[in-house]
LOMI-936232 format. One record per residue (C-alpha): residue in three letters; x, y, z. Coordinates in steps of 0.02 Angstrom, whole numbers, padded with zeros to 5 digits, always signed. Layout:
alaXYZ
...
END
This chain:
unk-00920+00006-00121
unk-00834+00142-00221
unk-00662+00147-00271
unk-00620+00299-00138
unk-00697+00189-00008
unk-00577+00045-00033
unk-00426+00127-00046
unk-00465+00230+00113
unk-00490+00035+00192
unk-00344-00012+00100
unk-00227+00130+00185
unk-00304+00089+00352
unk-00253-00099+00347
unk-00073-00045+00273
unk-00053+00067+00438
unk-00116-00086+00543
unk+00020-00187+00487
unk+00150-00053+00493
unk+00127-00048+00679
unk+00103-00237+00696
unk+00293-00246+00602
unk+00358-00118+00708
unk+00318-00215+00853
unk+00377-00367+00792
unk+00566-00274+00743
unk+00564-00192+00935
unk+00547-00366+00984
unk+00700-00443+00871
unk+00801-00284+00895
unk+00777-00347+01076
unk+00818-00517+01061
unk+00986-00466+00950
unk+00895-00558+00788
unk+00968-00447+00676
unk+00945-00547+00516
unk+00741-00538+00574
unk+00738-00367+00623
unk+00819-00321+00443
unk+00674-00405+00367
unk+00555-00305+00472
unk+00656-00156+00405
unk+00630-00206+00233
unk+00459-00255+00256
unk+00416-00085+00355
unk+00501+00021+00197
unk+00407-00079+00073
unk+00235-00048+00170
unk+00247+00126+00168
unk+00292+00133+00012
unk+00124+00036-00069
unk+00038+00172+00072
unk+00104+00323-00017
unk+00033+00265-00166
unk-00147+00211-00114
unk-00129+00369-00044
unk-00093+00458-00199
unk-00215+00393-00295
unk-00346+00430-00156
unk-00303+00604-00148
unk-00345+00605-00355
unk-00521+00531-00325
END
């Protein structure tokens, strides 16, 4: 599999999780677990974060 391949994989399962967190921070935001949906918040920012990048370097390839 070629590098372009697996980052394009990569970026998909990044997504994936973004949506799974976002779920799980509707859920605390919900519940009033604010110290849990902070960490989703953190978690969420640090996700899209490592996506930019795969996604940088994709767009190089």
């Amino acid at each position: 599999m070629n590098r372009k391949k697996r980052l394009e994989k990569g970026i998909e399962s990044i997504e994936e999780q973004i949506k799974i967190h976002e779920s799980k921070l509707k859920e605390a935001e919900e519940t009033g677990e604010e110290e849990l949906a902070e960490y989703y918040h953190k978690d969420i920012a640090r996700l899209e974060k490592q996506r930019k990048q795969k996604e940088e370097k994709f767009e190089k390839q």
